[in-house]
VOMIKE-634473 format. One record per residue (C-alpha): z, x, y; residue number from 1; residue in one letter; chain. Coordinates in steps of 0.001 Angstrom, whole numbers, plus 500000, padded with zeros to 6 digits. Layout:
N
> zz_xx_yy_n_res_chain
> Z_X_Y_NUM_A_A .
...
//
This chain:
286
> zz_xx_yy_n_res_chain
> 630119_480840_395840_1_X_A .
> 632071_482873_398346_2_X_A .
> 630896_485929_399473_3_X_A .
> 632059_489221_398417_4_X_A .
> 633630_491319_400614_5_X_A .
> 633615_494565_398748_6_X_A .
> 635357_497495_399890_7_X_A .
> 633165_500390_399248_8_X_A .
> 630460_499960_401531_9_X_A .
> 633790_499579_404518_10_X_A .
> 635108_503133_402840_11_X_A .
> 631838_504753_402726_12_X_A .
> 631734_504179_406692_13_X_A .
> 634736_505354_407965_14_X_A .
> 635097_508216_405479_15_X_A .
> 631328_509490_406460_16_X_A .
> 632925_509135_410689_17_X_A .
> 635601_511248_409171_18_X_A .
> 633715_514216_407877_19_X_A .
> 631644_514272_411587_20_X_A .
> 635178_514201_412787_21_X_A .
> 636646_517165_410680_22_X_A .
> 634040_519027_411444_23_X_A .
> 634966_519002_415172_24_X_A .
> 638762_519275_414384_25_X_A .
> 637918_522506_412264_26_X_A .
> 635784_523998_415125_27_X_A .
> 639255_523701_417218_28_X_A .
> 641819_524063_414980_29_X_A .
> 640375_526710_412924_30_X_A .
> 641333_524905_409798_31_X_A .
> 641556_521485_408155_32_X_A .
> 645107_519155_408294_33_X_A .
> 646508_518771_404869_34_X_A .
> 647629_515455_403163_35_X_A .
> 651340_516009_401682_36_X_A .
> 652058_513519_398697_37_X_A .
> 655989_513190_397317_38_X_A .
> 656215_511843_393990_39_X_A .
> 659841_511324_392589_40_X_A .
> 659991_510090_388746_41_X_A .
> 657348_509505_386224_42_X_A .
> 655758_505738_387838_43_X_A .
> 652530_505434_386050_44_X_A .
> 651165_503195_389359_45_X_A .
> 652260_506018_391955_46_X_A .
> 650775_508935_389995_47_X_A .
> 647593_506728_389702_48_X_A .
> 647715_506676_392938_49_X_A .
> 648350_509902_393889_50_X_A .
> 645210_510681_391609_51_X_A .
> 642818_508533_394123_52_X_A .
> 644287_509651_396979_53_X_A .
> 642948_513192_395680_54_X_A .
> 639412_512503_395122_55_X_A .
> 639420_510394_398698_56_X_A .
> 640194_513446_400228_57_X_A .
> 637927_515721_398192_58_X_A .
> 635290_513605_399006_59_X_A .
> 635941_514492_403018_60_X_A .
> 637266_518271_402384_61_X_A .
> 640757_517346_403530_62_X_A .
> 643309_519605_400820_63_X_A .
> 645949_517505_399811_64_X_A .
> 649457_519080_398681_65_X_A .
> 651463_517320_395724_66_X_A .
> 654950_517665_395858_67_X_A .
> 656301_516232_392261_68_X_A .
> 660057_515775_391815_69_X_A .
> 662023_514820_389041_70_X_A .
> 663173_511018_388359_71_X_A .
> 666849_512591_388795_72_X_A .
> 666224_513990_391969_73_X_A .
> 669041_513664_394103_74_X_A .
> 668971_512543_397571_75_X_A .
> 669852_515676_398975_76_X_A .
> 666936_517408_397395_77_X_A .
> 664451_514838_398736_78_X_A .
> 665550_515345_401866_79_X_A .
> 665343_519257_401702_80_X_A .
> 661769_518652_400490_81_X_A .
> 660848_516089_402891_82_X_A .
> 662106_518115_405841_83_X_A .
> 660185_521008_404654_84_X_A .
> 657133_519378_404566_85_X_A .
> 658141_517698_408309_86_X_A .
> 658848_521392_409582_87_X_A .
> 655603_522820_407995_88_X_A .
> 652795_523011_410364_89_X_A .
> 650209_523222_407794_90_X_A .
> 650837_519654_406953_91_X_A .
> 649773_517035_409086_92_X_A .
> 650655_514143_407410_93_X_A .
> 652862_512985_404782_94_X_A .
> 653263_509959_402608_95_X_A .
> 656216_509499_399697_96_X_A .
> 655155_507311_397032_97_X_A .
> 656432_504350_395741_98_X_A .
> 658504_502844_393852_99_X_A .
> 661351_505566_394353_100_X_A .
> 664048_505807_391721_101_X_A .
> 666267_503008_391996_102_X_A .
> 669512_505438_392414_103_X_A .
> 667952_506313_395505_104_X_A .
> 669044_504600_398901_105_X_A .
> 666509_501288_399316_106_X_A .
> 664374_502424_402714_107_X_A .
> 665335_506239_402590_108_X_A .
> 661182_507118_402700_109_X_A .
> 661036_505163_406335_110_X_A .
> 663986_507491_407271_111_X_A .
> 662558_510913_405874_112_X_A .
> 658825_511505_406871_113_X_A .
> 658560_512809_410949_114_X_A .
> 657121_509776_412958_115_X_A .
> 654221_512465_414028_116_X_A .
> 653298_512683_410326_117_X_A .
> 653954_509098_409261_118_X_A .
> 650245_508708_408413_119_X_A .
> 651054_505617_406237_120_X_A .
> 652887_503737_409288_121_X_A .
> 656146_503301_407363_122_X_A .
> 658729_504764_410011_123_X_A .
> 660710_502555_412498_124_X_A .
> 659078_504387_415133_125_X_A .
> 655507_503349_413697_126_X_A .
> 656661_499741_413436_127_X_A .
> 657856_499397_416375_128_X_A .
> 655349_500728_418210_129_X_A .
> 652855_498013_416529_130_X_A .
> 655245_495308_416741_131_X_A .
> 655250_496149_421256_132_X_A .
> 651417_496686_420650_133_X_A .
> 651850_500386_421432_134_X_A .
> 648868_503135_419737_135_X_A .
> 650662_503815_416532_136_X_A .
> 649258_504731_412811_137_X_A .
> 649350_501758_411135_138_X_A .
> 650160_501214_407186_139_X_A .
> 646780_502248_405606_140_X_A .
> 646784_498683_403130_141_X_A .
> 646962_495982_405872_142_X_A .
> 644823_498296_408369_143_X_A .
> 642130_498666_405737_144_X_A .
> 641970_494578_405622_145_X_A .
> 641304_494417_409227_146_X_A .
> 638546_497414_408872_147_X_A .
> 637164_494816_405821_148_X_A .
> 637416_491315_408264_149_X_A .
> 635476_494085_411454_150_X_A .
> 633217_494977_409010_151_X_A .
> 631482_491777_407791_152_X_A .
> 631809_489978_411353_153_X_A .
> 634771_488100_410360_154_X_A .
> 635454_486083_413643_155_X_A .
> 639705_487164_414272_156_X_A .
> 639834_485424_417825_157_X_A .
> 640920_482054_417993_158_X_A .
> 641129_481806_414011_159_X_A .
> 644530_480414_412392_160_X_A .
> 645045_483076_409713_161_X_A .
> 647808_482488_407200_162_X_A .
> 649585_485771_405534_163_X_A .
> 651634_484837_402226_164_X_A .
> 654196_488099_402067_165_X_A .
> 656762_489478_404018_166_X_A .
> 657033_493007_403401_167_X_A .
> 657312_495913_406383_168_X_A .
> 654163_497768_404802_169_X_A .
> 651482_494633_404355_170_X_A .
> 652683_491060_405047_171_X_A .
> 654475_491609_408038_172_X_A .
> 651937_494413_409733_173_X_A .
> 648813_492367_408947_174_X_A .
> 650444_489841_411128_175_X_A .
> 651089_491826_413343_176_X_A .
> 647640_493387_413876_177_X_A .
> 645855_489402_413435_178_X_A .
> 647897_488460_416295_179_X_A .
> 646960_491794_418424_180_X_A .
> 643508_490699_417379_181_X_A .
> 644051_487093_418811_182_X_A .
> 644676_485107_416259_183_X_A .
> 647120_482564_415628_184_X_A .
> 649216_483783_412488_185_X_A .
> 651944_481921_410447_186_X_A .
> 654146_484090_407996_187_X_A .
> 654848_482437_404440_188_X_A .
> 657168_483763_402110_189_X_A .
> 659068_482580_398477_190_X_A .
> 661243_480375_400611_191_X_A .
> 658510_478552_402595_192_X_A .
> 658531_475136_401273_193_X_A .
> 654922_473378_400226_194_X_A .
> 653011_476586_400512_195_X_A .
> 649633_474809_399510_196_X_A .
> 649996_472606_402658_197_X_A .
> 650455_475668_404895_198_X_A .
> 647542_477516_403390_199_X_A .
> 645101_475222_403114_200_X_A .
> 645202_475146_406768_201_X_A .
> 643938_478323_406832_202_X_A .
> 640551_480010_408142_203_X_A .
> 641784_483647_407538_204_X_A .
> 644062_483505_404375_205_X_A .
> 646050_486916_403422_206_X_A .
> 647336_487240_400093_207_X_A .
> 650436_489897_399797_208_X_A .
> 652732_488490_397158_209_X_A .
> 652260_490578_394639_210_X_A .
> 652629_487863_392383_211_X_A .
> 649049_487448_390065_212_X_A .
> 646798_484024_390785_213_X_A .
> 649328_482818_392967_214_X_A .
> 646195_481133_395290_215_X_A .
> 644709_478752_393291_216_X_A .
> 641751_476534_394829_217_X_A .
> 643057_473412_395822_218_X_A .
> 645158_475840_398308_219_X_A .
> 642458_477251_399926_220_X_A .
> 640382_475216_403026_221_X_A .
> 637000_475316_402748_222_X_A .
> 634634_478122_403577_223_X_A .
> 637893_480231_404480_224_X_A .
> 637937_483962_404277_225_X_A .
> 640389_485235_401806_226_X_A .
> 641845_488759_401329_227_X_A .
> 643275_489630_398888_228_X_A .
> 645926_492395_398348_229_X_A .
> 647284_491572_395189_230_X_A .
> 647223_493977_392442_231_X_A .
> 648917_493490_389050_232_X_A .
> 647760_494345_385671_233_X_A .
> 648086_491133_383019_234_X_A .
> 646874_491601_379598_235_X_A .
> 645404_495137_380696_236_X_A .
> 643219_493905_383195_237_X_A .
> 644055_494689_387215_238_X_A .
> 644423_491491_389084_239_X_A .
> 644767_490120_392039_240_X_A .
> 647135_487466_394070_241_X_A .
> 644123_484966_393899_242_X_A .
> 642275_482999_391101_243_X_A .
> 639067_484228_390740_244_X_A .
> 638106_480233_390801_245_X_A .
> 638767_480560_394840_246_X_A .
> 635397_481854_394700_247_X_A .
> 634226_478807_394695_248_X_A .
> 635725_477128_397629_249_X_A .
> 636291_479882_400092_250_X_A .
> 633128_481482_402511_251_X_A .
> 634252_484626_401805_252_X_A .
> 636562_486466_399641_253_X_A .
> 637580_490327_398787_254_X_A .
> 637538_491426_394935_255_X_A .
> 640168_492614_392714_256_X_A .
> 638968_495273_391652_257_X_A .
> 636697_496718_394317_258_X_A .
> 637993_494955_397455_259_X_A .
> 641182_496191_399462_260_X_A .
> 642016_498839_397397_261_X_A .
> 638596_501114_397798_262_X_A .
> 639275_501172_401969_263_X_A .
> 643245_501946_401991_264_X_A .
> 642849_505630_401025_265_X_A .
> 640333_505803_403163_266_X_A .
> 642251_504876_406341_267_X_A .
> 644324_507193_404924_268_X_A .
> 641964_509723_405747_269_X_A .
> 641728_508445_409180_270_X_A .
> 645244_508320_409936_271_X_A .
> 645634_511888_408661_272_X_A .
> 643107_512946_411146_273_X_A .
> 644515_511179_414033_274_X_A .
> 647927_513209_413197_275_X_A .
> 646262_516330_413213_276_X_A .
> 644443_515804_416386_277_X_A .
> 647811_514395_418288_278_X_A .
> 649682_517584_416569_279_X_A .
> 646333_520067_418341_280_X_A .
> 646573_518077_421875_281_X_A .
> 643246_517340_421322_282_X_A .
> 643820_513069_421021_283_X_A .
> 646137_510678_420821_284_X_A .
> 647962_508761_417437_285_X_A .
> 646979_505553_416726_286_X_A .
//
C-alpha cells in the first residue's frame, strides 16, 4: 500500500515557523497583518472555506476581516470594496473567494486585489513573476503540494512529473514550480488524447481536474507519488480526483480528506506574512 502523505503534520510545521515569525513582525510593526476575505453570494463551498481559513489563522493569532456581499452585488460595488481593502493599511493581504456570481465579469478577482496583497498568487503580476522564475507569492493550493512532496523527501530533480489540469490557480502553477524545482513536467488537459498512456509514465503524478476518481490504477506507474487535489462531494462524502484503489499501486499518495487541503490555508498564513513584511521593509515577497 502507498504511503500516506497526510497534510497535517506539513501544516503543523510551517504554521508553528509562523507564530516564531509573528512574533518578530509584531516586535517591529507594533501589530499583527490582517487576512481580508471577500465573499459575494451565498456558495456553501466558499463560506466553508472562509470558515477554515478562520480557525487557521486563530490558531497563529493573525485577525482575519470578512467582507460578505450580496449575490447581487454589482461590479461597481466589488470594486469599491476591493479597493478599500487595497488602500487600507491595516490589511495585508487579501483573497476573494470563489466561485463569484456568474453575472460578474469571468477573471475580475485577478484584476481587483493589489499585487502587494495578492497573498493567494492570483494576479497577472504574481503569475508572471513565477512563470520568469521571479520571488512572487504563489497560489496557496499548488504551493502547499510542493511543501507536501519537501516534506516527505519526495525526490523533484530529474523526476518526470505529470499534472492533469490546466487552470491559472493549480494545474498550470504546479507546473510551473515542478519545473523551477527541476523536473521534467508535461501538462494534460480534457483534450489530451490517451491520458492513461501519458500518466502512467509518471513518477510525480498531479491530479487537478476536479473531476472525482478520474485516476484509476491501471493509470498510475508503479511506486509513483500521487497528489491529489481533487475535491468533490458524491453521495455526501468529500472526494478526491483519484480512486482510493491507487493506493495500491502508487509509493506514495496524499488523502482526500486530510491531504492537500490541511496545508493550503496554511501557506496562506505564510504568504500573508511575507506581505506584511514586504509592506514594513523588513523582507522581501515571495
Amino acid at each position: 500500500m502507498a504511503i500516506a502523505l497526510e497534510g497535517r503534520p506539513v501544516a503543523r510545521a510551517i504554521l508553528e515557523r509562523a507564530r516564531e515569525e509573528l512574533a518578530e513582525y509584531v516586535t517591529q510593526a507594533g501589530r499583527p497583518p490582517e487576512l481580508a476575505t471577500v465573499l459575494a453570494g451565498d456558495d456553501a463551498s466558499a463560506a466553508a472555506y472562509v470558515r477554515a481559513i478562520h480557525r487557521t489563522f486563530d490558531r497563529v493569532g493573525i485577525p482575519v476581516r470578512d467582507v460578505t456581499l450580496p449575490g447581487d452585488v454589482a461590479e461597481s460595488e466589488l470594486r469599491d470594496a476591493v479597493e478599500r481593502l487595497n488602500a487600507d493599511p491595516a490589511v495585508s493581504g487579501i483573497i476573494i473567494l470563489q466561485p463569484l456570481p456568474r453575472h460578474l465579469p469571468a477573471g475580475i478577482a485577478s484584476e481587483l486585489v493589489d499585487p502587494a496583497k495578492d497573498v493567494d498568487g492570483v494576479t497577472p503580476y504574481s503569475a508572471g513573476r513565477l512563470a520568469v522564475g521571479l520571488p512572487a507569492l504563489p497560489p496557496s493550493t499548488p504551493a502547499g503540494g510542493m511543501a507536501i512532496l519537501e516534506h516527505y523527501g519526495i525526490e523533484i530533480a530529474g523526476s518526470h512529473a505529470v499534472v492533469i489540469g490546466r487552470s491559472p490557480v493549480v494545474g498550470l502553477p504546479m507546473a510551473l514550480m515542478l519545473i523551477a524545482a527541476d523536473a521534467t513536467v508535461t501538462v494534460c488537459h480534457s483534450r489530451t488524447p490517451d491520458l492513461p498512456a501519458m500518466t502512467r509514465q509518471a513518477d510525480i503524478l498531479v491530479a487537478a481536474a476536479g473531476r472525482p476518481g478520474l485516476v484509476r490504477p491501471e493509470m498510475v506507474k508503479p511506486g509513483a507519488t500521487v497528489i491529489d487535489f481533487g475535491v468533490s462531494f458524491v453521495d455526501g462524502r468529500m472526494v478526491g480526483d483519484v480512486e482510493p484503489a491507487v493506493g495500491e499501486v502508487a509509493g506514495a499518495l496524499t488523502p482526500v480528506p486530510g491531504g492537500t487541503g490541511a496545508v493550503t490555508n496554511a501557506i496562506l498564513v505564510q504568504n500573508t506574512l511575507r506581505a506584511a513584511w514586504a509592506a514594513l521593509g523588513g523582507r522581501r515577497a515571495g
